[in-house]
PASEBA-1860 file (N, C-alpha, C; in nm, 3 decimals):
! residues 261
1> XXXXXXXX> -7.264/12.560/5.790/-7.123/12.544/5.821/-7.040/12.552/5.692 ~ -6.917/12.614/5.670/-6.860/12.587/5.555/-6.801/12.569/5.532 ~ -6.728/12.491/5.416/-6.664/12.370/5.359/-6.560/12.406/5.385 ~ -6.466/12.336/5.421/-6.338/12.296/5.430/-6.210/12.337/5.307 ~ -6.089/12.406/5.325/-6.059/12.411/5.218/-6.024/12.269/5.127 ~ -6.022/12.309/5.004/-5.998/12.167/4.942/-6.145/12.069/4.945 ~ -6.240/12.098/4.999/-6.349/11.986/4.972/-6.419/12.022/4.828 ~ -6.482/11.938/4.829/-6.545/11.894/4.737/-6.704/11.890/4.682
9> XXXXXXXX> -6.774/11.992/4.611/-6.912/12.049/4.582/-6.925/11.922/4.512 ~ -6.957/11.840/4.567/-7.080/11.730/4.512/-7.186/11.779/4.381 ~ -7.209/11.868/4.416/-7.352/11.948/4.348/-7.342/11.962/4.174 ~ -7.164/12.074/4.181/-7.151/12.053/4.077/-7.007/11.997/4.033 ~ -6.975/11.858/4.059/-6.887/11.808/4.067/-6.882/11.679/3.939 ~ -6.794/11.638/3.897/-6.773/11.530/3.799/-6.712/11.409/3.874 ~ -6.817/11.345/3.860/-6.773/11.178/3.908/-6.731/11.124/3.843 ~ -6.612/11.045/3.800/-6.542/10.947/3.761/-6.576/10.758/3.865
17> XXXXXXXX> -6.666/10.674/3.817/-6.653/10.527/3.880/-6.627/10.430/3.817 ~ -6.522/10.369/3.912/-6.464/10.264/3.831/-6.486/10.153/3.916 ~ -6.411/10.008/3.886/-6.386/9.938/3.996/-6.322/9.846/3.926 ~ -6.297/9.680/3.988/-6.232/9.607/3.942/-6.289/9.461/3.922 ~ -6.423/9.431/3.972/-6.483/9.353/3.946/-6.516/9.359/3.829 ~ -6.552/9.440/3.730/-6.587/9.463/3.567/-6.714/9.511/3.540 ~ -6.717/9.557/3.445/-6.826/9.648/3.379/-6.973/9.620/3.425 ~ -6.993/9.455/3.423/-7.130/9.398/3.407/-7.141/9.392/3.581
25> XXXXXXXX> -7.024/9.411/3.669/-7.055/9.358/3.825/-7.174/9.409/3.897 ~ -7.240/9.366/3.998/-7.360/9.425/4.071/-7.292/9.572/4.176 ~ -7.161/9.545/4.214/-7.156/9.677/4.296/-7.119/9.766/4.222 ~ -7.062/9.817/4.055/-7.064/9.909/3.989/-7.215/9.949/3.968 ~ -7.285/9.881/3.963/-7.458/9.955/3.929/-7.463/9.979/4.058 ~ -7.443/9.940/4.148/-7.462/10.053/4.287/-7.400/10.163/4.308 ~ -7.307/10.148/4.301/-7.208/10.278/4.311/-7.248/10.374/4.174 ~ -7.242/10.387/4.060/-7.281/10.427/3.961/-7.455/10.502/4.019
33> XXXXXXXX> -7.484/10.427/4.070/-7.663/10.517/4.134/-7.656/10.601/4.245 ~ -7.553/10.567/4.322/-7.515/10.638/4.440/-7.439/10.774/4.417 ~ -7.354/10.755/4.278/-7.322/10.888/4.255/-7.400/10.953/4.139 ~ -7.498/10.899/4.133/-7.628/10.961/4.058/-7.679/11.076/4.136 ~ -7.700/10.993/4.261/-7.763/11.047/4.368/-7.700/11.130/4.424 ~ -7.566/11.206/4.366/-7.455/11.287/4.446/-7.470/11.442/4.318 ~ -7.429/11.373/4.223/-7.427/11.524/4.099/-7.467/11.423/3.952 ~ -7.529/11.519/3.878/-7.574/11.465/3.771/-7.449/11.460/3.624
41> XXXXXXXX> -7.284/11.475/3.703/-7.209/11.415/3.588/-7.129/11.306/3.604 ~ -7.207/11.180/3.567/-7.135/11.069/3.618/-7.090/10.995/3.482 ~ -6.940/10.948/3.486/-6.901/10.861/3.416/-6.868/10.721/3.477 ~ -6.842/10.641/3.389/-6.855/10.523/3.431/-6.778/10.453/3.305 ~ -6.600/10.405/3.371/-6.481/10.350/3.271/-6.433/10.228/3.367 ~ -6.465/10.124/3.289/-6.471/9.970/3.385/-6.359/9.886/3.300 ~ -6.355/9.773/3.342/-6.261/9.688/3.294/-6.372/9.582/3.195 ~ -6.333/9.551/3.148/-6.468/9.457/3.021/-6.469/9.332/3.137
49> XXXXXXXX> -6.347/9.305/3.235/-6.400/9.155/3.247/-6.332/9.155/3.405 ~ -6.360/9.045/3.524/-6.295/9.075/3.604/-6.153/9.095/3.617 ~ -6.116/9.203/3.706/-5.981/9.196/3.735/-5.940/9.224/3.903 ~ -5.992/9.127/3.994/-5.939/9.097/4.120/-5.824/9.072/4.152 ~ -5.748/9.115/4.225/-5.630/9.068/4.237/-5.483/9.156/4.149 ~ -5.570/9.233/4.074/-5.445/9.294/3.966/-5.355/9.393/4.002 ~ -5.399/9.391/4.147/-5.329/9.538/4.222/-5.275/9.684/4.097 ~ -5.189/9.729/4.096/-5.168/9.853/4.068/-5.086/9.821/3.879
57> XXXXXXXX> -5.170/9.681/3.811/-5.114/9.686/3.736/-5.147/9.795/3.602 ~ -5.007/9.773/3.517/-5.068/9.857/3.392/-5.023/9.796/3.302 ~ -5.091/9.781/3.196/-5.144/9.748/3.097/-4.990/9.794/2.941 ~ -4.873/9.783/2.941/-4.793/9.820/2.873/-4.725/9.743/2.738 ~ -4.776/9.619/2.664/-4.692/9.591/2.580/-4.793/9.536/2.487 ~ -4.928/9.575/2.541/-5.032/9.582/2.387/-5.129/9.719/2.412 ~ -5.219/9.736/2.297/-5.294/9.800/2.288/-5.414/9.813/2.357 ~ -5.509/9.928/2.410/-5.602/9.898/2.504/-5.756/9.882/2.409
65> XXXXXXXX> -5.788/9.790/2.396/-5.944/9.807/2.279/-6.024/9.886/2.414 ~ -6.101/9.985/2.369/-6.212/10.058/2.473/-6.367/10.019/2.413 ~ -6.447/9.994/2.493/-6.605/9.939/2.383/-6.704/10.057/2.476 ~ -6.785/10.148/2.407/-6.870/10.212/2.442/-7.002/10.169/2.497 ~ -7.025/10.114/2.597/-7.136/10.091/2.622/-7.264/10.145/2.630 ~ -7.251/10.271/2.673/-7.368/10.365/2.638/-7.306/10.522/2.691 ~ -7.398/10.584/2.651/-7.364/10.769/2.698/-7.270/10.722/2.832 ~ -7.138/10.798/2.837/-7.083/10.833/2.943/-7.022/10.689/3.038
73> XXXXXXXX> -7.044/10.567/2.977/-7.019/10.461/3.002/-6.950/10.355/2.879 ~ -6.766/10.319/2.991/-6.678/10.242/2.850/-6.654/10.139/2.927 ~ -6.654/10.022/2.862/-6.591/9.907/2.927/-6.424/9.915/2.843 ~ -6.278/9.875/2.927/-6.164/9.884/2.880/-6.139/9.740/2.921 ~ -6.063/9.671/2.779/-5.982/9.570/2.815/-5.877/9.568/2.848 ~ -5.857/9.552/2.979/-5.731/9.606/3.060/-5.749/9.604/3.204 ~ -5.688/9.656/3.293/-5.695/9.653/3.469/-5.748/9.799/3.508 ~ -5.784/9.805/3.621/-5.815/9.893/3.681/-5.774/10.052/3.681
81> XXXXXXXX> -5.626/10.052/3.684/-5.528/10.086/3.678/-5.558/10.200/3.524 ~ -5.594/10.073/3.419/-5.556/10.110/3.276/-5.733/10.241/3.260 ~ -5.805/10.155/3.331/-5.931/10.230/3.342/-5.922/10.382/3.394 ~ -5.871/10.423/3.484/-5.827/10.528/3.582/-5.768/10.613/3.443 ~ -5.642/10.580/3.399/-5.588/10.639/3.309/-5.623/10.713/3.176 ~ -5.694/10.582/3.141/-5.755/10.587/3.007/-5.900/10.720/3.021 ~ -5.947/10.708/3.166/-6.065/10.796/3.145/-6.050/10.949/3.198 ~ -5.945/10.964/3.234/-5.859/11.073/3.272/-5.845/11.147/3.198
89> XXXXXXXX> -5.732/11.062/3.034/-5.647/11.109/2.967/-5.693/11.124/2.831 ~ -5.825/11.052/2.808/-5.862/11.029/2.692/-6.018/11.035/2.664 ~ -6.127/10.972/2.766/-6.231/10.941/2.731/-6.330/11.019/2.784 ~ -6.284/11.119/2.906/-6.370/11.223/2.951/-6.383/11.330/2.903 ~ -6.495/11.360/2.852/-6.492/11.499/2.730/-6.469/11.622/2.845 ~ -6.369/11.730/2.779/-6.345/11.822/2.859/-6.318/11.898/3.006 ~ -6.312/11.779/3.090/-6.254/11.838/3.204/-6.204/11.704/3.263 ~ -6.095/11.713/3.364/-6.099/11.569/3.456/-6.187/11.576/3.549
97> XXXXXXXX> -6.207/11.437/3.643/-6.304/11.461/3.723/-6.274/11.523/3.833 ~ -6.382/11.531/3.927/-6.352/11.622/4.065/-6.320/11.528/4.165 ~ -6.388/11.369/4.154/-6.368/11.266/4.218/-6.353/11.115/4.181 ~ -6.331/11.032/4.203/-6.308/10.912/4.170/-6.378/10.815/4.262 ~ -6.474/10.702/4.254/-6.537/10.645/4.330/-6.518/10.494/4.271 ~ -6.424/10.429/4.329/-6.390/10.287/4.284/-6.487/10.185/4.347 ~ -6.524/10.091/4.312/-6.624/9.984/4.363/-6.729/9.955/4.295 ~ -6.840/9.949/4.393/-6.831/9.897/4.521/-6.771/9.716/4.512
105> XXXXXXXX> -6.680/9.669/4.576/-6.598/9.565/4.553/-6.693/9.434/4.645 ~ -6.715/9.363/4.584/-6.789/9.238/4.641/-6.666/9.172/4.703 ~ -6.678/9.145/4.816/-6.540/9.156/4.933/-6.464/9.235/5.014 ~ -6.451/9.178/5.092/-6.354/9.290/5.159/-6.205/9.342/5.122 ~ -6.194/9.470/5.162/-6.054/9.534/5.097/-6.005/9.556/5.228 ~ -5.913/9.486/5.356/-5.856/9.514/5.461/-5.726/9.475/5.483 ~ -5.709/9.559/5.548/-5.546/9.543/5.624/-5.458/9.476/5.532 ~ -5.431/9.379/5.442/-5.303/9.364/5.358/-5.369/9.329/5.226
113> XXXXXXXX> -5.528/9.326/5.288/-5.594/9.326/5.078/-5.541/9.431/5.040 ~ -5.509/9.562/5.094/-5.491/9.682/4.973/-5.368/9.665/4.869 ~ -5.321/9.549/4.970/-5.162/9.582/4.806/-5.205/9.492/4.713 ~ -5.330/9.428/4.725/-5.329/9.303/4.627/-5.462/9.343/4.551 ~ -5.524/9.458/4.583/-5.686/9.512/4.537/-5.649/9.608/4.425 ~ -5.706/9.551/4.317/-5.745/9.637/4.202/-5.842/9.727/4.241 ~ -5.973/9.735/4.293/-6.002/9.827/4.396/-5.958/9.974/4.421 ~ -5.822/9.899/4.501/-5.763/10.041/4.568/-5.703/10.091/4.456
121> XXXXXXXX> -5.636/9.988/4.397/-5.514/10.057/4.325/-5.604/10.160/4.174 ~ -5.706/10.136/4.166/-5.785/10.209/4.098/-5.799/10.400/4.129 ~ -5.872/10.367/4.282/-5.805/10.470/4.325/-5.683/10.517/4.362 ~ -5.604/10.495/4.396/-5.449/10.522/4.401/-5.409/10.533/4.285 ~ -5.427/10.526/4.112/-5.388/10.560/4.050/-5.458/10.776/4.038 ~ -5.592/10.736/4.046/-5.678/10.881/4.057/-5.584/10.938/4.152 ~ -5.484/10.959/4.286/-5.450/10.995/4.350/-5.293/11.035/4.320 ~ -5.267/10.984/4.226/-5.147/10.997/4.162/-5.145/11.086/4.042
129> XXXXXXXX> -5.290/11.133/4.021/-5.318/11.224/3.921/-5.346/11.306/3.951 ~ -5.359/11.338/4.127/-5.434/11.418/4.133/-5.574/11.485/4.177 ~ -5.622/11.379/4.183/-5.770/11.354/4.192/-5.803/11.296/4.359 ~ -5.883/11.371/4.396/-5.921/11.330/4.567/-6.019/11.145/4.466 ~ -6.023/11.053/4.580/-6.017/10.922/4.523/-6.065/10.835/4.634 ~ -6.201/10.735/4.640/-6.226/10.652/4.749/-6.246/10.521/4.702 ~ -6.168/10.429/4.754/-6.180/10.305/4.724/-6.350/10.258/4.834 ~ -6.432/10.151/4.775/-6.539/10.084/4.822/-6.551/9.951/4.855
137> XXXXXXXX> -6.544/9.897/4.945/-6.583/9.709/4.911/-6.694/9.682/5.023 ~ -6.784/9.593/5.000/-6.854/9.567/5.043/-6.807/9.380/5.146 ~ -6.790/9.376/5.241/-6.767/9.265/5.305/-6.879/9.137/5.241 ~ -6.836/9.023/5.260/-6.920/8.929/5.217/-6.902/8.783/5.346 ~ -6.974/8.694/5.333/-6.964/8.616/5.449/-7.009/8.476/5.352 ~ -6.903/8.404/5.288/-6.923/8.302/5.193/-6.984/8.362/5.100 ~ -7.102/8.307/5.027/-7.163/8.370/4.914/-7.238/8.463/4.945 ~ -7.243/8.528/5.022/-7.373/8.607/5.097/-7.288/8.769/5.049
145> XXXXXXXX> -7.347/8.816/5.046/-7.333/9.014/5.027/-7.395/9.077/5.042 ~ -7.429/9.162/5.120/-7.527/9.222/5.210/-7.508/9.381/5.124 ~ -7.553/9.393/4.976/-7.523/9.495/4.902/-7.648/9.585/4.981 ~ -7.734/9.543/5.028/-7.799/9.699/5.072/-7.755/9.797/5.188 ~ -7.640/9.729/5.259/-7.591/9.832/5.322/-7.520/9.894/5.230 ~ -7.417/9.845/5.199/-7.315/9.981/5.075/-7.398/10.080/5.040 ~ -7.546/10.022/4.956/-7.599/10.111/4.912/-7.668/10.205/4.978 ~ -7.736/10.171/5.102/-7.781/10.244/5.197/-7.686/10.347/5.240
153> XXXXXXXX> -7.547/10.323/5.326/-7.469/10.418/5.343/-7.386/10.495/5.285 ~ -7.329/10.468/5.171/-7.233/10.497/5.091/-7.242/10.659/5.042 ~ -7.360/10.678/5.019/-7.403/10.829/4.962/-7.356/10.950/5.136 ~ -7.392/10.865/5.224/-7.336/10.938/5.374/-7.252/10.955/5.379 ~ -7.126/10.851/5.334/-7.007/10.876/5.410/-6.928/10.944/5.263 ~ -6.975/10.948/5.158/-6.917/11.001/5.060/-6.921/11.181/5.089 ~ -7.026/11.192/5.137/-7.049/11.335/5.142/-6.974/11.370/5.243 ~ -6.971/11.297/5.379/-6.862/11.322/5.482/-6.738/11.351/5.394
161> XXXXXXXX> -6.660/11.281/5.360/-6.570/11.251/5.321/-6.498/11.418/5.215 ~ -6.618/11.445/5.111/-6.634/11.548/5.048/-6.609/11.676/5.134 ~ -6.605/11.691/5.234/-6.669/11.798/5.326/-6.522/11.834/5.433 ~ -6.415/11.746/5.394/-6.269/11.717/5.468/-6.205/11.791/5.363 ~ -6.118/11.800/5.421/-5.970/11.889/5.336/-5.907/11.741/5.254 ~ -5.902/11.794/5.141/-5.791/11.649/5.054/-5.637/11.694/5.072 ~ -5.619/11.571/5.163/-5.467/11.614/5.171/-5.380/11.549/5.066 ~ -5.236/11.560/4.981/-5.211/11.519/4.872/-5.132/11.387/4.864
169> XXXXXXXX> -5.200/11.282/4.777/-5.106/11.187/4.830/-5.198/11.100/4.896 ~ -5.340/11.118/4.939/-5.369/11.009/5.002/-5.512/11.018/4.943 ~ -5.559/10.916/4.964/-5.704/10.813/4.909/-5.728/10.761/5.043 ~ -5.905/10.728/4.988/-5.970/10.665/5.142/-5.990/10.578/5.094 ~ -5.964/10.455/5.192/-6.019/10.298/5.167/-6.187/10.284/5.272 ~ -6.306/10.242/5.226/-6.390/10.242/5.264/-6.427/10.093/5.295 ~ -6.539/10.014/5.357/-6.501/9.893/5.363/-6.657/9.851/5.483 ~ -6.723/9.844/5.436/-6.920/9.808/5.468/-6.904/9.683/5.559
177> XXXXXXXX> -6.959/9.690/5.674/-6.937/9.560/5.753/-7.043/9.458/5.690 ~ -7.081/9.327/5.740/-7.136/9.190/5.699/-7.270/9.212/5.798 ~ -7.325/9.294/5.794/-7.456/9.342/5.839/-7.571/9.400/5.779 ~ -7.648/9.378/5.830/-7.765/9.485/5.704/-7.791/9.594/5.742 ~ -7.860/9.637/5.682/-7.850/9.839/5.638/-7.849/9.918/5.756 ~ -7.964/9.839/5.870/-8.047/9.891/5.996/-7.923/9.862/6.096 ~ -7.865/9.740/6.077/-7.732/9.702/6.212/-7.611/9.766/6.234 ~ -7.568/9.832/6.143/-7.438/9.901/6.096/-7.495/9.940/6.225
185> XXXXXXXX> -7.411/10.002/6.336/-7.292/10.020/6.442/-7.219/10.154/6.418 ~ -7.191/10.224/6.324/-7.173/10.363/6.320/-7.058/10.387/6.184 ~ -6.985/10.499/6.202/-6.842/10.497/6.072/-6.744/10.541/6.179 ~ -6.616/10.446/6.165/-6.566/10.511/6.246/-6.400/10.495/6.134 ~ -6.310/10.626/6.190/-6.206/10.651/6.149/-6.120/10.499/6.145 ~ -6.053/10.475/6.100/-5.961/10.347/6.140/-5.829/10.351/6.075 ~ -5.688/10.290/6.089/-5.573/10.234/6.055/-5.629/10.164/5.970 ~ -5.449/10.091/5.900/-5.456/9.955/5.852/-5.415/9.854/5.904
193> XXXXXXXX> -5.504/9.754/5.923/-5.491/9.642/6.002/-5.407/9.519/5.941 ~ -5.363/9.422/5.997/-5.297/9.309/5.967/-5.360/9.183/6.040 ~ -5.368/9.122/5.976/-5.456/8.985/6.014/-5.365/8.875/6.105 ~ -5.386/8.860/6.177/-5.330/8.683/6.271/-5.250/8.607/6.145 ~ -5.345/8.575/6.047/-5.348/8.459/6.012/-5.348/8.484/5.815 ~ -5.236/8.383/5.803/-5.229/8.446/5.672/-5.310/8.379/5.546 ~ -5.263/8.386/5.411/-5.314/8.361/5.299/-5.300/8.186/5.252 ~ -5.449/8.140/5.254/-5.439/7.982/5.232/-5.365/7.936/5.103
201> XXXXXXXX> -5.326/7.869/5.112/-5.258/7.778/4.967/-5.317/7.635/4.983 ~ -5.429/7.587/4.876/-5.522/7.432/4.899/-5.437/7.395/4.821 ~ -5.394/7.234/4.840/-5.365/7.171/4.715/-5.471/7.037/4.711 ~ -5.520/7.100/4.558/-5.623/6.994/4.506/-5.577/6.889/4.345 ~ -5.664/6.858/4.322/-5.646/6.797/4.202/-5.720/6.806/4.104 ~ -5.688/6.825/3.979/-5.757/6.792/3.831/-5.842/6.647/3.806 ~ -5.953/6.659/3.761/-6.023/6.571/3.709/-5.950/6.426/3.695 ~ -5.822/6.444/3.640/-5.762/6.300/3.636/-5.661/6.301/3.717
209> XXXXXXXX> -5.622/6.320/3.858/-5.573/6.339/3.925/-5.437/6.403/3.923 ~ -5.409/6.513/3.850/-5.278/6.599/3.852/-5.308/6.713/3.944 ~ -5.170/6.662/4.050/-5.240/6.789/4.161/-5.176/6.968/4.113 ~ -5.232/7.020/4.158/-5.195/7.136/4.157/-5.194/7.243/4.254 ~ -5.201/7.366/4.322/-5.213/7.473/4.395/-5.310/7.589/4.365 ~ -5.432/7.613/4.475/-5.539/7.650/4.499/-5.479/7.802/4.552 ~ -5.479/7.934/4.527/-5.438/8.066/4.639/-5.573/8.072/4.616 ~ -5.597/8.055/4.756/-5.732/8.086/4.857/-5.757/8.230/4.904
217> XXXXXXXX> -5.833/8.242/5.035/-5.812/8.418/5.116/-5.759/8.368/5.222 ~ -5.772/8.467/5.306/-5.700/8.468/5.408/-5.824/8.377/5.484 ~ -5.717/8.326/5.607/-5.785/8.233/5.696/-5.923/8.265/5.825 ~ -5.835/8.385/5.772/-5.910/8.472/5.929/-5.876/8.604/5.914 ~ -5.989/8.719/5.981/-5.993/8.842/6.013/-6.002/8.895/6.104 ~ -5.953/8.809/6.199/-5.910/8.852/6.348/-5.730/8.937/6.276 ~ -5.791/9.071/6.388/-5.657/9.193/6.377/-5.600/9.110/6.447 ~ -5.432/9.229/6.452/-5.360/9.200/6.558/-5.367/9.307/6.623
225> XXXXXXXX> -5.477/9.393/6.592/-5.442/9.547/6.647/-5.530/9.605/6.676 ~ -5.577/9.684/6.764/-5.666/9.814/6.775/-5.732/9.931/6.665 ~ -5.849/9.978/6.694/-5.863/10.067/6.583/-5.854/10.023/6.409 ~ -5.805/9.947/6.424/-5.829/9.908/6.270/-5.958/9.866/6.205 ~ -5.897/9.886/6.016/-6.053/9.842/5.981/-6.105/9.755/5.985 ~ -5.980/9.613/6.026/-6.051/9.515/6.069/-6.108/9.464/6.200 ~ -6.112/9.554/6.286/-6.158/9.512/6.444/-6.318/9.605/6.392 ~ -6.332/9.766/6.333/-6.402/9.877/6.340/-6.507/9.734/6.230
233> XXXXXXXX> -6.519/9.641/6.112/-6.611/9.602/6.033/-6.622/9.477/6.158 ~ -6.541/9.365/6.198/-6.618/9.290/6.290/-6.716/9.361/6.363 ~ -6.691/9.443/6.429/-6.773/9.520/6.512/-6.915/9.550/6.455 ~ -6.905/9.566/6.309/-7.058/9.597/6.254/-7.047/9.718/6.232 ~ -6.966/9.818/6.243/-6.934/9.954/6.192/-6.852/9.942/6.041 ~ -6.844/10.077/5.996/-6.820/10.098/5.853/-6.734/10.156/5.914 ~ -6.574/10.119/5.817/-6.450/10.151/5.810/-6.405/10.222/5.743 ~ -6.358/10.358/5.780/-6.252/10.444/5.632/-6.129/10.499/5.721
241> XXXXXXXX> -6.048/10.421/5.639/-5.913/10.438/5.629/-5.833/10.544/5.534 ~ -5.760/10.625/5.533/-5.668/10.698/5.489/-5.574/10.662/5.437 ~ -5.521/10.625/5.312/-5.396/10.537/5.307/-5.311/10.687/5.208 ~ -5.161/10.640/5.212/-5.080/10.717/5.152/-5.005/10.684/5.046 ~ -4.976/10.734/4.886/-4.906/10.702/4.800/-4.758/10.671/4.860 ~ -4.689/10.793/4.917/-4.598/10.803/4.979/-4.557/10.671/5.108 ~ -4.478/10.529/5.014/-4.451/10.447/5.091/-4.320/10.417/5.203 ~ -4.238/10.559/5.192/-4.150/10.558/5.249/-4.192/10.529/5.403
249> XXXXXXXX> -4.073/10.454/5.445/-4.093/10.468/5.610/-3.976/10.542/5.671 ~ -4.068/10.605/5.758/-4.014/10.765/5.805/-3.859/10.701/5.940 ~ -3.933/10.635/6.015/-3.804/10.557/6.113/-3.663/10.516/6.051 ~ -3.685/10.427/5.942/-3.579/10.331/5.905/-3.469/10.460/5.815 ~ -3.581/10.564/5.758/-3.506/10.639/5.682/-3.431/10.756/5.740 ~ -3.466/10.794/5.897/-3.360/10.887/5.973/-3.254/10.779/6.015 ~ -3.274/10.629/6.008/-3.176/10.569/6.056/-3.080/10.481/5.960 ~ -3.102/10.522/5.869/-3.057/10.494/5.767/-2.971/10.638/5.683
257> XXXXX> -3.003/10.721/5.741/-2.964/10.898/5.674/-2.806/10.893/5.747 ~ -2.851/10.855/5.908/-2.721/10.862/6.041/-2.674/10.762/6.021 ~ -2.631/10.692/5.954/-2.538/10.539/5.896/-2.427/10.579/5.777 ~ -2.498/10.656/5.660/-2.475/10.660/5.536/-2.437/10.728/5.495 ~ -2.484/10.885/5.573/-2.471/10.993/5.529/-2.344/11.074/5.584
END
């Protein structure tokens, strides 16, 4: 069968992986083997230390130190964001890459994690360059992480994924249900979902009792909706979502054109 315009030859293709957990995390050595297992030019430009939570930041009023860790592998002190950039613009000898593979993220990346995931915004910077781009997270259930599914499927749905037309402007959010390798339930297309129930705030206390404020996760991953990636990972299926740079909303802005204009 043959490829799609715009896909993507794995074979002889340049991988770019990043993520946002940091250099030393367990799902960058997965992902990093998985696109071993895809083409033999893999780089690998991480953050030196975690950066959860840093969404789409960048790195602007100091300098970035970069530390070489070995052939084809840099840890950057900086965000996700700064990683994407830096290995783009500076640290990849002679070509950019063909793809970008962010992760694999110990947690889930759903329905309103993406504005708050260094993760995504890793990829979404690759997507802003240019670069076809898949965000990864692996679901977790308390301390538990069921990393052999990611690793089991991930090389599948990457190649799927490869094998689609890149349309411009958008990145896939990927997202491994809380099952093991054999239970996964299938891949199915999905939205972005929104949760019931929102983001905890604990208030605890310091050792000598000065209280302070705990930002927790969310309470719950019950959708409010159909098809999403959060109904498609309860289910025990693997989720990829489509998301778009382009945040305009298309409604408010014809009704806003017939007001103003």
């Amino acid at each position: 069968m043959a490829k799609a315009k715009g896909s993507i030859d794995l074979r002889n293709a340049r991988i770019l992986v990043t993520n946002d957990d940091g250099i030393n995390a367990p799902g960058i050595k997965i992902l990093e083997k998985v696109a071993r297992s895809l083409c033999r030019d893999v780089w690998v430009v991480a953050p030196e230390v975690e950066q959860s939570g840093a969404s789409h930041a960048l790195t602007i009023r100091r300098p970035l130190q970069v530390r070489k860790v070995s052939r084809h592998r840099f840890a950057v002190e900086g965000t996700p964001t700064d990683c994407v950039l830096l290995a783009v613009n500076a640290l990849l000898e002679g070509r950019r890459p063909d793809l970008v593979l962010s992760g694999i993220n110990r947690g889930a990346n759903l329905g309103e994690d993406v504005h708050y995931s260094g993760t995504v915004a890793a990829a979404m910077e690759a997507t802003l360059l240019g670069i076809p781009a898949v965000a990864m997270s692996q679901l977790r259930t308390g301390q538990v992480v069921h990393w052999s599914t990611a690793e089991t499927h991930a090389a599948t749905v990457v190649k799927k994924l490869a094998a689609i037309e890149w349309q411009k402007g958008v990145l896939i959010n990927v997202n491994f249900p809380t099952v093991a390798a054999d239970a996964v339930t299938g891949i199915r297309a999905t939205r972005m979902g929104r949760r019931v129930a929102g983001i905890e705030v604990v208030p605890v206390k310091d050792p000598v009792g000065r209280p302070y404020l705990w930002i927790g996760d969310f309470t719950s991953d019950e959708s409010a909706g159909h098809g999403t990636d959060l109904e498609a990972t309860m289910h025990g299926a693997i989720s990829v979502t489509p998301l778009h740079v382009d945040l305009t909303h298309g409604p408010t802005m014809r009704g806003l054109a017939a007001v103003i204009e």
